[in-house]
C-alpha positions in Angstrom: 0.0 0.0 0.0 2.4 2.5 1.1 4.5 1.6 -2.4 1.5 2.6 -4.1 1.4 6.2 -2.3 5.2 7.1 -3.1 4.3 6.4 -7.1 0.7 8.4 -6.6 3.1 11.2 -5.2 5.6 10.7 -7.9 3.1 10.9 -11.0 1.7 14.5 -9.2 5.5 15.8 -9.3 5.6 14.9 -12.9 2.5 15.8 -13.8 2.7 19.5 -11.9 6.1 19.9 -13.8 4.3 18.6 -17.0 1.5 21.3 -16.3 4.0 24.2 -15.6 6.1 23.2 -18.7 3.1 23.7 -21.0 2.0 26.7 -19.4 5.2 28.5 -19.7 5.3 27.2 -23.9 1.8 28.8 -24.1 2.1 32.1 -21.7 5.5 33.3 -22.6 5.4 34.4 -26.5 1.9 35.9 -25.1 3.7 38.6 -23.1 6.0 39.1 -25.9 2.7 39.8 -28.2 1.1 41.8 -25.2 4.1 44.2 -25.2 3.8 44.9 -28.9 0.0 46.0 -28.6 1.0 47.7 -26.1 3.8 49.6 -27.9 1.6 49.7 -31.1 -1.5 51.0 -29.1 1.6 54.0 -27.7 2.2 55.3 -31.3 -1.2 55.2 -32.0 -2.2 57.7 -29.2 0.2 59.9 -30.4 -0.2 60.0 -33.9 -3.8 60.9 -32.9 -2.9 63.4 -30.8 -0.7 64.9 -33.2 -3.4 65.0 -35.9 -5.6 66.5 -33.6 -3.0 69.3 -32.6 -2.7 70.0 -36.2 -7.2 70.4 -37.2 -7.0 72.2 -34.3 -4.1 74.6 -35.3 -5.2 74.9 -38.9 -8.5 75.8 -37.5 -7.3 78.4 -36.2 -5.1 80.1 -38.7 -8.2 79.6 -41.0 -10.6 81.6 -38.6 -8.0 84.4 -38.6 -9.0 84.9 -42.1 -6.7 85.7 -45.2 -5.3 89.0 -44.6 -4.2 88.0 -40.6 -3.0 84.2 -41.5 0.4 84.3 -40.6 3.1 81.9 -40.3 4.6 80.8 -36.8 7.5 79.8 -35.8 8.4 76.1 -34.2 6.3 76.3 -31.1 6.3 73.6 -28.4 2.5 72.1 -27.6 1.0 70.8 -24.6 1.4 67.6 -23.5 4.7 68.0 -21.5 6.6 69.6 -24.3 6.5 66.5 -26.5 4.9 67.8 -29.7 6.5 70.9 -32.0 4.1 72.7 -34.4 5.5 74.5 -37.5 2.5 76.8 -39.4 3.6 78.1 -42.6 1.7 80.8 -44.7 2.8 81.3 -48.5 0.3 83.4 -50.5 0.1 81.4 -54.1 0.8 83.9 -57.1 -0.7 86.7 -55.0 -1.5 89.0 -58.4 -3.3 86.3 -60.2 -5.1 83.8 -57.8 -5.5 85.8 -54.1 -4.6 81.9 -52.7 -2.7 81.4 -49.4 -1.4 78.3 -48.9 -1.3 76.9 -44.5 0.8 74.5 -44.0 0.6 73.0 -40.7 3.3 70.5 -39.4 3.6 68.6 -35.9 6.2 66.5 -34.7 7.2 64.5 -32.3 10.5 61.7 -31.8 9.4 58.0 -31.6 12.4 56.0 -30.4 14.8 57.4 -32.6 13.4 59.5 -35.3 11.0 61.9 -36.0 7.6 61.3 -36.9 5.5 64.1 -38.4 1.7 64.7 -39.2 1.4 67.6 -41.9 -1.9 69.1 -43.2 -2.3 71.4 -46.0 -5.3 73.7 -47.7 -5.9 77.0 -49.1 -7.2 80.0 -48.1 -8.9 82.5 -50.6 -9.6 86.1 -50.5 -7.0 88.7 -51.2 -7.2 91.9 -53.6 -8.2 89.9 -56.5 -11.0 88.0 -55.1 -14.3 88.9 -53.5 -17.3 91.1 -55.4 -15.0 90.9 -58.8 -14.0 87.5 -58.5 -10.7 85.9 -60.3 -8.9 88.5 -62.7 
């Protein structure tokens, strides 16, 4: 009987090591998969925050209207310092179309580089538009 016990006991060490052996197979390339979303999910937030910056800052360039659109300088943006903004105002062929062009750039490093969300549109009005139209 008691020969019977020390081979019962034996199996359940083999078996628990068995158990733990396929557990660790199956939970350890998991983590590895569960840090990527999570790095993947971190770029994600930030490009989205950076595209959000950049509505919001062309929004606002465009409600200045065309004659007080002007370009800024790199500015740092919320957020602990970790996004630049670069606006740029070029009028396009300012005798014949009365077009400005906004360009609106933020940045911000990822790892080692720079990544960068960049919108662009026009603004009309100028001397050669409005009651007379195009020239």
């Amino acid at each position: 009987m008691e020969k019977e016990k020390e081979k019962e006991q034996g199996f359940l060490l083999l078996e628990l090591m068995v158990a733990l052996a396929v557990f660790l197979v199956v939970v350890v390339p998991m983590l590895g998969l569960i840090a990527m979303a999570a790095e993947a999910q971190e770029r994600a937030r930030r490009h989205t925050a950076a595209a959000f910056l950049a509505r919001e800052s062309m929004e606002t360039v465009r409600s200045l209207g065309y004659y007080r659109a002007e370009s800024v300088a790199v500015e740092q943006l919320s957020r602990g310092d970790e996004f630049l903004r670069i606006i740029e105002v070029s009028t396009v062929a300012p005798r014949v179309t009365g077009l400005k062009k906004i360009e609106v750039r933020v940045s911000w490093q990822e790892r080692d580089s720079w990544q960068e969300v960049e919108l662009v549109t026009y603004l009309a009005g100028g001397e050669t538009m409005g009651r007379r139209g195009l020239r």
